[in-house]
N, CA, C and O atoms as a GROMACS GRO file, in nm:
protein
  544
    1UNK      N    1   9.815   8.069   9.282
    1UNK     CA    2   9.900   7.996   9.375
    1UNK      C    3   9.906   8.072   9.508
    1UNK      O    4   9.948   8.188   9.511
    2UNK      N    5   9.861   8.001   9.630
    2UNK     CA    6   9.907   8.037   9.760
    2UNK      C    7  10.011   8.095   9.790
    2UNK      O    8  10.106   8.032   9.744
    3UNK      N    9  10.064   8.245   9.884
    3UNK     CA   10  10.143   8.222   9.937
    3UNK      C   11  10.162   8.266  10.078
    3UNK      O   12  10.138   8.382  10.109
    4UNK      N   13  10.208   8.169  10.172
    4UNK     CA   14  10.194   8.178  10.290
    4UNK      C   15  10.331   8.142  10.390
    4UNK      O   16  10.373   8.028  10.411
    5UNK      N   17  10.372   8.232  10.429
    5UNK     CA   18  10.509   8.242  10.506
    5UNK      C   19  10.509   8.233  10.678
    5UNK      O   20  10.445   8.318  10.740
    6UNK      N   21  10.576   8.139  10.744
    6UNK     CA   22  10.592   8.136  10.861
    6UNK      C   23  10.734   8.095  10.876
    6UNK      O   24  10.786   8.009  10.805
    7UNK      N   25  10.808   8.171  10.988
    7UNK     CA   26  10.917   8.109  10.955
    7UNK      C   27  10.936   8.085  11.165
    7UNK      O   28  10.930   8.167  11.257
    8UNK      N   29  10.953   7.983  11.162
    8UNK     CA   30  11.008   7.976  11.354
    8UNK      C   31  11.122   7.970  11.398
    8UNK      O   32  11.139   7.908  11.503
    9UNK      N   33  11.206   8.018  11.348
    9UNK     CA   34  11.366   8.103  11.306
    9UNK      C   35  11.362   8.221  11.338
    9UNK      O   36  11.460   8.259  11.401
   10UNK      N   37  11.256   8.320  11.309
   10UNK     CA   38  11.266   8.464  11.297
   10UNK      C   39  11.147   8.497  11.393
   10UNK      O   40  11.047   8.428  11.413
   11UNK      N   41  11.187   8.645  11.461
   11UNK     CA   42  11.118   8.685  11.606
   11UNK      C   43  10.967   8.738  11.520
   11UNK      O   44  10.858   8.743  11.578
   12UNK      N   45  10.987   8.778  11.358
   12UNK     CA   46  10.873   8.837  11.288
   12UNK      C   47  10.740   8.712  11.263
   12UNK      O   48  10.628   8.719  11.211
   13UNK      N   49  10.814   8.605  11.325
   13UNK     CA   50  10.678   8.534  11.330
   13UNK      C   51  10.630   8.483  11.449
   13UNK      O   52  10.514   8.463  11.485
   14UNK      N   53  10.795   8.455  11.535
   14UNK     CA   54  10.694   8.392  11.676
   14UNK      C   55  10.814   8.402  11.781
   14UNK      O   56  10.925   8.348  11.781
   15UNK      N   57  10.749   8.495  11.876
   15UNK     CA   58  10.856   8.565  11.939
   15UNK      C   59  10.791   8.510  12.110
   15UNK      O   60  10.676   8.468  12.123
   16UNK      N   61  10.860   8.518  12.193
   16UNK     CA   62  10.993   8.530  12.208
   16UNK      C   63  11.064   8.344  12.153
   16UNK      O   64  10.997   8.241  12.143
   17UNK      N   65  11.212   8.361  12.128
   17UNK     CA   66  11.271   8.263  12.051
   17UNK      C   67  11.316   8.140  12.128
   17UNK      O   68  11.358   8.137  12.244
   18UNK      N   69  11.300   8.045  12.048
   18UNK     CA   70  11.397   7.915  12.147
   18UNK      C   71  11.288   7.840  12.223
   18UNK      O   72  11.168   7.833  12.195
   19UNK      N   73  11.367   7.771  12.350
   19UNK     CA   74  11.253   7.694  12.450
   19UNK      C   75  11.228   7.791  12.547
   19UNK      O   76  11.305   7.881  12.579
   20UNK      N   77  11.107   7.766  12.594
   20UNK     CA   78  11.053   7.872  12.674
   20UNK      C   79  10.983   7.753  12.808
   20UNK      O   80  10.940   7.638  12.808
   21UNK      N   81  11.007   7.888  12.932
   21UNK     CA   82  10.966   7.828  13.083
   21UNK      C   83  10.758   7.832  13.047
   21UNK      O   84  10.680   7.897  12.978
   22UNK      N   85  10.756   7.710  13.150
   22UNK     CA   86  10.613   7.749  13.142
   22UNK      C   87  10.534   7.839  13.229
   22UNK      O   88  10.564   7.887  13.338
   23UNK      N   89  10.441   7.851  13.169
   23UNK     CA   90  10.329   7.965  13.154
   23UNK      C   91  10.409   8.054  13.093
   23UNK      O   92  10.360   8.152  13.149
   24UNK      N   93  10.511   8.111  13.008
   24UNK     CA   94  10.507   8.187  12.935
   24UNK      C   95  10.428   8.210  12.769
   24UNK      O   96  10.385   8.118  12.699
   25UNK      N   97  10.428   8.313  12.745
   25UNK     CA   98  10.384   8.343  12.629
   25UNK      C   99  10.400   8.393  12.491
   25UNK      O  100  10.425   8.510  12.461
   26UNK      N  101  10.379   8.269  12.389
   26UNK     CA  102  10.400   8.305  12.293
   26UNK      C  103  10.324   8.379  12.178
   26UNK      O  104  10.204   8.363  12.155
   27UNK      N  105  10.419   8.474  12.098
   27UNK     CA  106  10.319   8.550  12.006
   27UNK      C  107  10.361   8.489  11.859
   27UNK      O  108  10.464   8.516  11.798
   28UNK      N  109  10.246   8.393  11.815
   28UNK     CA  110  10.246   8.347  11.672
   28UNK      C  111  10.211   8.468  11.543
   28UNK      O  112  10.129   8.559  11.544
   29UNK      N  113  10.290   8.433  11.455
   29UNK     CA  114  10.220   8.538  11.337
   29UNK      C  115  10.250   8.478  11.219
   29UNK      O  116  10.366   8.437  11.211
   30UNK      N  117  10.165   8.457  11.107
   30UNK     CA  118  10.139   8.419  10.966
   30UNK      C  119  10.116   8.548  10.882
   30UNK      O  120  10.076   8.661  10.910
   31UNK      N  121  10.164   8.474  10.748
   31UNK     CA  122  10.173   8.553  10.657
   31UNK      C  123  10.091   8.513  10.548
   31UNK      O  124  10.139   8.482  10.439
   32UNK      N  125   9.957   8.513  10.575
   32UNK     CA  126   9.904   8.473  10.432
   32UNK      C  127   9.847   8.546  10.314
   32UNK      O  128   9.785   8.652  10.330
   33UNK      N  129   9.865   8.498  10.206
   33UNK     CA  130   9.852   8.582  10.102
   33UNK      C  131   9.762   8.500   9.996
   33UNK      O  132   9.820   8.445   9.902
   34UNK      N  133   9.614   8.490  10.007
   34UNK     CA  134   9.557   8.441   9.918
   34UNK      C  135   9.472   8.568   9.913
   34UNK      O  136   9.451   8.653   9.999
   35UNK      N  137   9.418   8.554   9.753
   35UNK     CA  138   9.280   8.642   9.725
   35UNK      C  139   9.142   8.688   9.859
   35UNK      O  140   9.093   8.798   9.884
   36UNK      N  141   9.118   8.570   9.912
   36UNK     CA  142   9.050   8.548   9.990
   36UNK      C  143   9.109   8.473  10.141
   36UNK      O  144   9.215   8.410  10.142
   37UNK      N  145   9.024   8.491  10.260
   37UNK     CA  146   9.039   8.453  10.357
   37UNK      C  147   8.916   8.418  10.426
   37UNK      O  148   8.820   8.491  10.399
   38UNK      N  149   8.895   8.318  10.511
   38UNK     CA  150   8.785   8.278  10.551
   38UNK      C  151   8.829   8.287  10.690
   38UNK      O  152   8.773   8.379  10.750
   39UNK      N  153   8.906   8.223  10.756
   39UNK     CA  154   8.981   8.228  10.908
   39UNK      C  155   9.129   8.136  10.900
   39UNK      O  156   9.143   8.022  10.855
   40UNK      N  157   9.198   8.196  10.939
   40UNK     CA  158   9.338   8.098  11.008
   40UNK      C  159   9.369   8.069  11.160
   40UNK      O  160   9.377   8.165  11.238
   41UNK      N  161   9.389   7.926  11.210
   41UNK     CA  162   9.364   7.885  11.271
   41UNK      C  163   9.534   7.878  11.373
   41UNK      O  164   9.632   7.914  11.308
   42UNK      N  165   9.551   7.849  11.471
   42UNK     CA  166   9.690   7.796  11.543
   42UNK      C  167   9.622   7.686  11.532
   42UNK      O  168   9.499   7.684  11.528
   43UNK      N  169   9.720   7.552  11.522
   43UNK     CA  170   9.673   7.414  11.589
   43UNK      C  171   9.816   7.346  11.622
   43UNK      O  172   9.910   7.294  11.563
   44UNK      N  173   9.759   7.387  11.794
   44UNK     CA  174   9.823   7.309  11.873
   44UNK      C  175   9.841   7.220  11.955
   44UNK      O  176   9.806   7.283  12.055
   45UNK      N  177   9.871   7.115  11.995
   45UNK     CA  178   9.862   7.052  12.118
   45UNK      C  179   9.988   6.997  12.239
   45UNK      O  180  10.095   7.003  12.179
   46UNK      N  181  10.004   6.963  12.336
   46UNK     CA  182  10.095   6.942  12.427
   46UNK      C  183  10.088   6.775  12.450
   46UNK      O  184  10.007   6.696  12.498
   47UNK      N  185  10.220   6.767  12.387
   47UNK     CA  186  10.285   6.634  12.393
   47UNK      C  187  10.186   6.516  12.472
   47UNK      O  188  10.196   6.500  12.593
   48UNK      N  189  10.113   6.454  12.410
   48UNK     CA  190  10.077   6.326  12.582
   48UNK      C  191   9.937   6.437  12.639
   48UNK      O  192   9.858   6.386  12.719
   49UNK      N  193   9.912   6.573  12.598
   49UNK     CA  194   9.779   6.656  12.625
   49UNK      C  195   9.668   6.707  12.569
   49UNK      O  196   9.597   6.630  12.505
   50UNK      N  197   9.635   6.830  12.578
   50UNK     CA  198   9.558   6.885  12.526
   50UNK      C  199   9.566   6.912  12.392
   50UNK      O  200   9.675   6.896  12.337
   51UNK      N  201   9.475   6.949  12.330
   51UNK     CA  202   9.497   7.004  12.176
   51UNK      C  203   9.399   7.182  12.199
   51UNK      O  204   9.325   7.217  12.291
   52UNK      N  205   9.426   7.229  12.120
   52UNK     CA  206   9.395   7.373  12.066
   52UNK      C  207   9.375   7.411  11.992
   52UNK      O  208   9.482   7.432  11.935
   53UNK      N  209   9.242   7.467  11.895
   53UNK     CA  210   9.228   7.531  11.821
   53UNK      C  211   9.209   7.634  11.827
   53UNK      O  212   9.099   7.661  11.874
   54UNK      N  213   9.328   7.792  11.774
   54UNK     CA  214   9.285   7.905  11.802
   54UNK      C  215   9.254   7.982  11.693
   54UNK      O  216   9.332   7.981  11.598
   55UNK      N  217   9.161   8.043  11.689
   55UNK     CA  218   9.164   8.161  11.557
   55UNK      C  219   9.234   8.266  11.597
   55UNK      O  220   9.223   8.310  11.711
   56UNK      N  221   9.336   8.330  11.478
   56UNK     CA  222   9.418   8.425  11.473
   56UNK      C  223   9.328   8.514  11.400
   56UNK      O  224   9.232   8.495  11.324
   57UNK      N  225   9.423   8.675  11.474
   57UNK     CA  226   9.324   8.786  11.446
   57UNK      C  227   9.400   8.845  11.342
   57UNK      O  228   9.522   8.838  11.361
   58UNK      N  229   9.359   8.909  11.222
   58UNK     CA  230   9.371   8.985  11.081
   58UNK      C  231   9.483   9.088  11.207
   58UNK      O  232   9.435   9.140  11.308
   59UNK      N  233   9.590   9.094  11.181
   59UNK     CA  234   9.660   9.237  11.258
   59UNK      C  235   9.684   9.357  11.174
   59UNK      O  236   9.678   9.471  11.220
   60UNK      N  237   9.721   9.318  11.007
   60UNK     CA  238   9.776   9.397  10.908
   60UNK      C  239   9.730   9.287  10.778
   60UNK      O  240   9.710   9.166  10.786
   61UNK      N  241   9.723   9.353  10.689
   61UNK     CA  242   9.689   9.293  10.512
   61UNK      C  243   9.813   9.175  10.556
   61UNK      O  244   9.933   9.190  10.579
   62UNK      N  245   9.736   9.071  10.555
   62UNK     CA  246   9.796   8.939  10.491
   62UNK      C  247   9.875   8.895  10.653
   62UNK      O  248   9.910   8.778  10.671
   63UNK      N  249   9.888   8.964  10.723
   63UNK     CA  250   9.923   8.905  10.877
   63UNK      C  251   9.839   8.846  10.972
   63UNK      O  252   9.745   8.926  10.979
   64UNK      N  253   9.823   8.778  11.029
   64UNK     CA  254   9.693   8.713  11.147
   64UNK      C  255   9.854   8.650  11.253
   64UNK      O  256   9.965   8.601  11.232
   65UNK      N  257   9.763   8.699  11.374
   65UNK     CA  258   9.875   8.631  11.500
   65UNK      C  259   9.747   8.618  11.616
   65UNK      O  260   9.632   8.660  11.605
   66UNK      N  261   9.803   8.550  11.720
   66UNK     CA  262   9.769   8.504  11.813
   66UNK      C  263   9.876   8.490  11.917
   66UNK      O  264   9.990   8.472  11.873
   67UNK      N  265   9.858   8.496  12.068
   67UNK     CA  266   9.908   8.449  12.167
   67UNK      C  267   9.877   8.313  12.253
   67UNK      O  268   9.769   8.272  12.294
   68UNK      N  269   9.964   8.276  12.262
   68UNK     CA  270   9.923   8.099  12.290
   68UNK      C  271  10.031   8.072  12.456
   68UNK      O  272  10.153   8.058  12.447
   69UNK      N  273   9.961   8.069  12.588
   69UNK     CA  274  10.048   8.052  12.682
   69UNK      C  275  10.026   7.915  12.700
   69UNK      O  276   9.922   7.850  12.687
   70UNK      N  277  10.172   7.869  12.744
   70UNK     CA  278  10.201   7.729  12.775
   70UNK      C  279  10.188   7.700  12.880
   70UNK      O  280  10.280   7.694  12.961
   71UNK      N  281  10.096   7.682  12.897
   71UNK     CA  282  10.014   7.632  13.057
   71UNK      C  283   9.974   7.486  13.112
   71UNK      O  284   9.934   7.461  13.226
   72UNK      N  285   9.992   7.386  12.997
   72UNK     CA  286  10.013   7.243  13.007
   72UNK      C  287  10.107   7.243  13.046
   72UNK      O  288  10.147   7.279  12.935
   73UNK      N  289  10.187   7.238  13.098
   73UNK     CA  290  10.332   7.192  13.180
   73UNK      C  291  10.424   7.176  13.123
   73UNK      O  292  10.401   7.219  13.010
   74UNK      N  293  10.551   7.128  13.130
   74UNK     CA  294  10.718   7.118  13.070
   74UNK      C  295  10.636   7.027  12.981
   74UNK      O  296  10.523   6.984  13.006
   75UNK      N  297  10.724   6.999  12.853
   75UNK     CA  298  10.715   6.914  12.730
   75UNK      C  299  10.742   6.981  12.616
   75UNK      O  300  10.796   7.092  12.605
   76UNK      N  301  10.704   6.911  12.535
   76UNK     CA  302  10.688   6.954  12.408
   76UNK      C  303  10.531   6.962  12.399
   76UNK      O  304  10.440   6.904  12.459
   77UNK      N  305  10.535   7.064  12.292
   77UNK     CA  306  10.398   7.114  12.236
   77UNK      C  307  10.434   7.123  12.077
   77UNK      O  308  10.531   7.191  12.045
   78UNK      N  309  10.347   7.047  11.962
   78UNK     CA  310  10.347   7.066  11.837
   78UNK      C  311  10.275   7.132  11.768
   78UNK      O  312  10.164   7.119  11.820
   79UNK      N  313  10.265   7.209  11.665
   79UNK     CA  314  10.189   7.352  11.573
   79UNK      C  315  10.190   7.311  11.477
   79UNK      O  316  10.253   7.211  11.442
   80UNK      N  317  10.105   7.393  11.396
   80UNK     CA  318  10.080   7.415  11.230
   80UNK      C  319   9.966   7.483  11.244
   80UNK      O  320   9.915   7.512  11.353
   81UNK      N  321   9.914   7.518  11.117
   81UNK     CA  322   9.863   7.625  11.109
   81UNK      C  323   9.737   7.581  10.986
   81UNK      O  324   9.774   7.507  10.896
   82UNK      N  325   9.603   7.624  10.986
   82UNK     CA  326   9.503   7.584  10.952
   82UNK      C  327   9.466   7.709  10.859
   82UNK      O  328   9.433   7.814  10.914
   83UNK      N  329   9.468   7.702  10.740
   83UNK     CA  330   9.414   7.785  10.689
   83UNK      C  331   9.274   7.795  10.602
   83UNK      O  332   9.277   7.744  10.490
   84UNK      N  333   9.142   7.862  10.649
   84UNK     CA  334   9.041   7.806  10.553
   84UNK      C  335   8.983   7.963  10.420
   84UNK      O  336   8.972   8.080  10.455
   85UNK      N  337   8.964   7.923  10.315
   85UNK     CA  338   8.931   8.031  10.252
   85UNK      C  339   8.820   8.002  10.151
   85UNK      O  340   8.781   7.885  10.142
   86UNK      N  341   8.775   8.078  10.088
   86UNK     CA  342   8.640   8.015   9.992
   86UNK      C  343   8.691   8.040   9.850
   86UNK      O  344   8.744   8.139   9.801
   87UNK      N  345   8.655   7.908   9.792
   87UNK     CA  346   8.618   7.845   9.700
   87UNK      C  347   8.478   7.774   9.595
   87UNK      O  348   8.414   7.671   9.615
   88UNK      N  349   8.468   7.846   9.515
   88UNK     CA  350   8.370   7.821   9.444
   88UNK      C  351   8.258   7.769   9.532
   88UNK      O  352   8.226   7.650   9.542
   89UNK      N  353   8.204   7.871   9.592
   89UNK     CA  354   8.131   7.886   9.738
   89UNK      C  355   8.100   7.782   9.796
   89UNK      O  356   7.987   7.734   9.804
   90UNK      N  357   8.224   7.730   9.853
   90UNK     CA  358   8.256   7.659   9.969
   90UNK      C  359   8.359   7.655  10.031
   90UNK      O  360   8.454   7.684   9.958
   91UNK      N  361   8.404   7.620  10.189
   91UNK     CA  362   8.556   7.628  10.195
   91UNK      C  363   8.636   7.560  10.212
   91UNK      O  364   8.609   7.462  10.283
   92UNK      N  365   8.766   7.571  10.163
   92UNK     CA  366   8.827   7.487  10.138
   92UNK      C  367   8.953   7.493  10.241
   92UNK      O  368   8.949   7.590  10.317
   93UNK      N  369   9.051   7.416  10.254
   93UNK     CA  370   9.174   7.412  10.408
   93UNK      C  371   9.266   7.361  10.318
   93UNK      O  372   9.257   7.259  10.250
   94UNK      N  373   9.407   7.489  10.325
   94UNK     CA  374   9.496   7.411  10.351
   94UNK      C  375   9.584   7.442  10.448
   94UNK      O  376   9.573   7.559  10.484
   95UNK      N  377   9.668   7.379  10.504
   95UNK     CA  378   9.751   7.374  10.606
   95UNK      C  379   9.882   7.429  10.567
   95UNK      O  380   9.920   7.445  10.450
   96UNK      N  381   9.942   7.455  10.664
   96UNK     CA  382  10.103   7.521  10.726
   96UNK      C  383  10.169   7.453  10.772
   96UNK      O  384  10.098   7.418  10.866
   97UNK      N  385  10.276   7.387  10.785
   97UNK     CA  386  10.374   7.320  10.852
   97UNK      C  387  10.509   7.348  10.842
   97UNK      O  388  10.562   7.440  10.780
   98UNK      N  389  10.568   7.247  10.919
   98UNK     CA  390  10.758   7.285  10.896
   98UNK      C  391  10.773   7.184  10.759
   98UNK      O  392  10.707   7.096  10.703
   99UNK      N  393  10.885   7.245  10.745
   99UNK     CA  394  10.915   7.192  10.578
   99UNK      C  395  10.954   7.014  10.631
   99UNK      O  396  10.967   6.951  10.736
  100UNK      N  397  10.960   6.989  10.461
  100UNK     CA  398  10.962   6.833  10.499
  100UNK      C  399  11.098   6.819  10.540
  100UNK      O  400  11.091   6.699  10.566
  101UNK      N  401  11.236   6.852  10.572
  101UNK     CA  402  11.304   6.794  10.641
  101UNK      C  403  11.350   6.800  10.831
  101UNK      O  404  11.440   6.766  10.908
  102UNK      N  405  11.185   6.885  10.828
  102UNK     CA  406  11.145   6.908  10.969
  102UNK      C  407  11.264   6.988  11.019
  102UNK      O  408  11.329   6.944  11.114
  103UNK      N  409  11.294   7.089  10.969
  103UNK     CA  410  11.476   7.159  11.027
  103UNK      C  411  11.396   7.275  11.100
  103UNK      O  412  11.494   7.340  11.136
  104UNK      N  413  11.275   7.356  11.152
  104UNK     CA  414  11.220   7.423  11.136
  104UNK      C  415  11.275   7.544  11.055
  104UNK      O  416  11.357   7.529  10.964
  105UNK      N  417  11.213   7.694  11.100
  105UNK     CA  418  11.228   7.798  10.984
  105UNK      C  419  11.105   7.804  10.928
  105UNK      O  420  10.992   7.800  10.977
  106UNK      N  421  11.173   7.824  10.742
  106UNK     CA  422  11.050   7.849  10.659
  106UNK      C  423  10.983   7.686  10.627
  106UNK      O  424  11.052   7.587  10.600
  107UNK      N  425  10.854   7.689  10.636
  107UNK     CA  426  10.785   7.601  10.632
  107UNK      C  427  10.720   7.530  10.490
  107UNK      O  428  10.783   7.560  10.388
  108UNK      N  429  10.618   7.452  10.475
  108UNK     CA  430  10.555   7.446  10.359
  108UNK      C  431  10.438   7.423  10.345
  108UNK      O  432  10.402   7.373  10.451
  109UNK      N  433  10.304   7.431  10.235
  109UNK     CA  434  10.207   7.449  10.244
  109UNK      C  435  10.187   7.292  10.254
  109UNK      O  436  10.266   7.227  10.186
  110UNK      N  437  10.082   7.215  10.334
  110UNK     CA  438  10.030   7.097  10.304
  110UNK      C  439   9.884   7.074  10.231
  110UNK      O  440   9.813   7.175  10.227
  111UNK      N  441   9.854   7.006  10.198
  111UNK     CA  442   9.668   6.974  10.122
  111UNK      C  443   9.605   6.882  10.202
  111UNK      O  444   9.484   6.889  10.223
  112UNK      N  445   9.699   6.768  10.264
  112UNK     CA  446   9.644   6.694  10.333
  112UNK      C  447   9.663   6.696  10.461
  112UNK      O  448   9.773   6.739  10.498
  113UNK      N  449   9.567   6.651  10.564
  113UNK     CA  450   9.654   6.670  10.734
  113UNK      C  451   9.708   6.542  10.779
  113UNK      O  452   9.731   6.512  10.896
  114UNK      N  453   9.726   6.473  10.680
  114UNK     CA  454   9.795   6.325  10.750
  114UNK      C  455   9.956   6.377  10.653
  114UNK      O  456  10.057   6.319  10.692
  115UNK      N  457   9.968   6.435  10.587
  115UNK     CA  458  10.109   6.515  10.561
  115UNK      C  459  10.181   6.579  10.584
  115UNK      O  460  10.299   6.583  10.550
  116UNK      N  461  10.080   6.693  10.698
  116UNK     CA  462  10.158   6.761  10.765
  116UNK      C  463  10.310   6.737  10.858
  116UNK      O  464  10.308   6.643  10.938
  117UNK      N  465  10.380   6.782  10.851
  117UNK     CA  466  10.541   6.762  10.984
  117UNK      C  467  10.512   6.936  11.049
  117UNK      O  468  10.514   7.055  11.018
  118UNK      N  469  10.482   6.831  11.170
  118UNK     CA  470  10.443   6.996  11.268
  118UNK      C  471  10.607   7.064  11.318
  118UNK      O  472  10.725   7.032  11.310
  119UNK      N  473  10.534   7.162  11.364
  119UNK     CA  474  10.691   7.250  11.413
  119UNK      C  475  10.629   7.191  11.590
  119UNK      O  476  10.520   7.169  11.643
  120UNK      N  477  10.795   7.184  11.636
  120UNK     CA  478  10.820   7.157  11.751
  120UNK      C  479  10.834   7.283  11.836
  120UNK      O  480  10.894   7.376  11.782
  121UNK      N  481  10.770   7.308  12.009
  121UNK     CA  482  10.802   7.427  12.082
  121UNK      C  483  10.875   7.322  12.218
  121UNK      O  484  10.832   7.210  12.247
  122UNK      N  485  10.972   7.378  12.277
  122UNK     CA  486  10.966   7.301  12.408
  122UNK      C  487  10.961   7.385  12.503
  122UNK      O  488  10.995   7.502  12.487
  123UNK      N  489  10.919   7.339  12.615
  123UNK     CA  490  10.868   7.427  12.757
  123UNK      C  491  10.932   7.352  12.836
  123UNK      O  492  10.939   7.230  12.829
  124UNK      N  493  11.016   7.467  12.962
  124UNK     CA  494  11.103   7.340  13.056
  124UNK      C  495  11.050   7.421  13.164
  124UNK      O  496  10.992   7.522  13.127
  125UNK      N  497  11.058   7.394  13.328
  125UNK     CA  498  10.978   7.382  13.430
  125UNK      C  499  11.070   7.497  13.559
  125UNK      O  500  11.040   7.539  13.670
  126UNK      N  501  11.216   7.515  13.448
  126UNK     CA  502  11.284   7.619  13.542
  126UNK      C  503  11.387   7.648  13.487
  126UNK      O  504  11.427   7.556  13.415
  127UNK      N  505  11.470   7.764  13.489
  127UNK     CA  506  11.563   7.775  13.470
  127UNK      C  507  11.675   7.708  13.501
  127UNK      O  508  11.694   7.681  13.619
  128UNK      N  509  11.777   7.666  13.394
  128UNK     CA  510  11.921   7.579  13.448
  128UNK      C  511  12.036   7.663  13.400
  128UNK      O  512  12.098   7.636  13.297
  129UNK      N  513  12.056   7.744  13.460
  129UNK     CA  514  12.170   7.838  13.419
  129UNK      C  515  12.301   7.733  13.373
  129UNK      O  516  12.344   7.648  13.451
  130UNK      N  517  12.350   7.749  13.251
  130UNK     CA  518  12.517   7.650  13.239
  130UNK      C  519  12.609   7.689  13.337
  130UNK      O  520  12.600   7.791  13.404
  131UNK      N  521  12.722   7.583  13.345
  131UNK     CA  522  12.829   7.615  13.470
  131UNK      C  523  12.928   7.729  13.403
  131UNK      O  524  12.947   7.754  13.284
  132UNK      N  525  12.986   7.789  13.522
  132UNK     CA  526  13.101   7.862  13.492
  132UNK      C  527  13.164   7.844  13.373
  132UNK      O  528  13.168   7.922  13.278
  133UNK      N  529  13.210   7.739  13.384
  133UNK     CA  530  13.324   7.672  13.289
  133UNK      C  531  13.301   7.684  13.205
  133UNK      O  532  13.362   7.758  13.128
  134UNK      N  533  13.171   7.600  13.169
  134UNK     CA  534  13.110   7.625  13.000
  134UNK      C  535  13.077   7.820  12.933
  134UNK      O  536  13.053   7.839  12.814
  135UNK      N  537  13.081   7.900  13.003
  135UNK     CA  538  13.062   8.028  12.977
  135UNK      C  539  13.166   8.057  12.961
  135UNK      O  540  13.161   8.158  12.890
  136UNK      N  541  13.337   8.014  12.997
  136UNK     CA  542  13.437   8.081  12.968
  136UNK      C  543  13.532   8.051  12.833
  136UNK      O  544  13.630   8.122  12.810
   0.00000   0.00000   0.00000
């Protein structure tokens, strides 16, 4: 049995936290734990844009991360995570996502990619500091 941990709750997987201005940069990190590894992938794309496939680099036993800057503009951008490894010499994918009641956090493994529920990032275009009032 697989096991593979991402959680987008905690800075130990994808830091820095929350919505982020654009062109900043995020650092993704997975936790996978199978016998074998073939490559793990980011897959991302920007709302209405581009899509992305990145390979993440081995950092530590069972960790792979990547940096991903948000350079498509304000929106949303959606993730999951591609995992391929070998199997009775061939390879086989399964996927990463947010759990099925999409709350993000800890996620769950998918088999199929029409099952996946991606995790949500949002990117906004400037800072809006809250008013006084609301801070007191």
């Amino acid at each position: 049995m697989e096991k593979i941990t991402y959680n987008s709750w905690s800075n130990n997987y994808k830091t820095p936290f929350g919505a982020l201005k654009v062109d900043s940069q995020v650092v993704f990190t997975i936790n996978c734990q199978l016998p074998a590894i073939h490559a793990v992938y980011l897959m991302i794309h920007k709302d209405f844009g581009q899509s992305f496939q990145i390979e993440m680099e081995a950092v530590k036993e069972g960790n792979y991360q990547t940096t991903f800057e948000l350079s498509e503009g304000s929106g949303l951008y959606f993730y999951y995570f591609k995992i391929d490894y070998p199997l009775n010499n061939h390879v086989e994918t399964l996927y990463y996502g947010n759990n099925r009641y999409q709350l993000g956090g800890l996620g769950e493994t998918y088999y199929e990619i029409e099952d996946i529920k991606q995790y949500q990032l949002t990117s906004y275009l400037y800072d809006d500091p809250a008013p006084e009032w609301y801070l007191s």
